[in-house]
Steps between C-alpha positions, in 0.01 A plus 500: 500500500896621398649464170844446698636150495603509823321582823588584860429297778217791648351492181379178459401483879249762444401268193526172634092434377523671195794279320586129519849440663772234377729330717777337273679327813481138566221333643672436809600867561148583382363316754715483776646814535242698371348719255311809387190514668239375142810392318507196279786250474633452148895353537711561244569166391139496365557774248844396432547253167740415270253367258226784432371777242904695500772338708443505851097588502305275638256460170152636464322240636652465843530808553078533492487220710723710735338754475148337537603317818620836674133685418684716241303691242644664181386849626629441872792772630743274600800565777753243548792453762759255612805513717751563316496855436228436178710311300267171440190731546603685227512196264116453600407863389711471164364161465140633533584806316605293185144283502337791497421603828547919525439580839813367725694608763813417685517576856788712575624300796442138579368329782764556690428915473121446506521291824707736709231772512125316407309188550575175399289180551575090448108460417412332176321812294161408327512439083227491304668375137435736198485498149826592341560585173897554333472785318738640225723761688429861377893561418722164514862621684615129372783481236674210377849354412540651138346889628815493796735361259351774248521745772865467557606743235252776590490779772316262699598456898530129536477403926637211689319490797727255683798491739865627373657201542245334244520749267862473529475145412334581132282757407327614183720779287460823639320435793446731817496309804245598739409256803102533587625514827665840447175673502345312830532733857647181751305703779156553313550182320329719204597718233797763592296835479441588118744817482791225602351246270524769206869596591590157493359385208655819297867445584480147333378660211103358560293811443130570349580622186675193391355139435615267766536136466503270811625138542592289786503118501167378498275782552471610823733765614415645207152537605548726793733702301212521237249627750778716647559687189085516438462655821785768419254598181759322236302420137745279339563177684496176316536221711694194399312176616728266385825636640836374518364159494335515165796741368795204564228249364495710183863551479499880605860707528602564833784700657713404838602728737385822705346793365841700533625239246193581256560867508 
């Protein structure tokens, strides 16, 4: 198929039998306004737990059952969308990605850019459930609380992914803020074009050659800035699961104020 994380909207609608498509909207939206022609509905309040294998995964278990009720194999290439420029799709594909499942995709655009220019239908698509099997993930991207807290006197780039104003409101030491948001195009309701992305990225110090460290609150933003960066071609990302949540739980420093104060 592609080794890139993301795809374009004309790429998987010259591919729409060839891969299994995941629609990470509510029910409700799934089913009343609409989908990807073949799509399956899995919302993302059914991956989403506070009580699983790290944090906010959902746990082993339920996520096969998830994945046995959409007619997911192990080996399927897997594209998923939602409509709100990737952001909860993304936590699907890293989700996926960290049980062992190699061969995901985010669609680069949600619905919203997929239905302006191809088909969209309300019918109910046809499942047949699989056999799913977690597997262990080739490379983990996971860290935990003492590897940041470790990480905090190295070279290491260490990424809030949410708004100024939160940041502003306590941060861990050091940190660069960079809102997810920053690297979504409002009109293609994708990723800015990579070139942008890459300019971007370097003037807050985020670059390939160093190690990179994201955070958020619970998990999420961080995920499309995760696929973001894996899309760009960046080795070194280690994803914090357990965010700010678990790093006040555990008693982690934190800073106030805006990056101009840090610097």
């Amino acid at each position: 198929m592609t080794e890139d994380i993301v795809v374009s909207i004309d790429w998987l609608a010259d591919r729409l039998d060839e891969v299994r498509v995941v629609d990470v909207r509510d029910a409700w939206e799934f089913d009343g306004i609409g989908h990807v022609p073949g799509a399956v509905n899995v919302p993302f309040d059914r991956f989403r737990s506070s009580e699983g294998d790290e944090g906010m995964l959902p746990g082993a278990d339920r996520w096969t059952a998830l994945m046995e009720d959409a007619g997911i194999a192990p080996d399927d290439c897997i594209v998923a969308y939602d409509d709100e420029h990737g952001v909860f799709a993304a936590r699907f594909l890293v989700t996926a990605l960290l049980y062992g499942h190699d061969d995901v995709h985010l669609l680069n655009g949600d619905f919203s850019a997929w239905s302006r220019s191809h088909e969209t239908t309300t019918d109910a698509p046809s499942v047949e459930p699989s056999t799913y099997e977690v597997r262990e993930p080739t490379a983990s991207p996971l860290v935990d609380f003492e590897t940041v807290r470790d990480a905090l006197d190295t070279d290491a780039v260490i990424v809030d992914t949410r708004e100024a104003w939160e940041y502003e409101e306590g941060h861990l030491p050091e940190a660069v803020q960079l809102d997810w948001r920053e690297l979504v195009d409002q009109e293609t309701r994708g990723l800015k074009p990579d070139d942008e992305l890459e300019a971007h990225l370097s003037d807050r110090g985020i670059t390939p050659d160093r190690r990179i460290v994201l955070y958020c609150n619970t998990a999420r933003r961080i995920s499309h800035t995760y696929v973001a960066l894996k899309h760009l071609g960046y080795d070194t990302v280690d994803f914090y699961e357990g965010s700010l949540t678990e790093w006040k739980e555990r008693g982690g420093p934190l800073v106030e104020g805006d990056a101009a104060d840090d610097a």
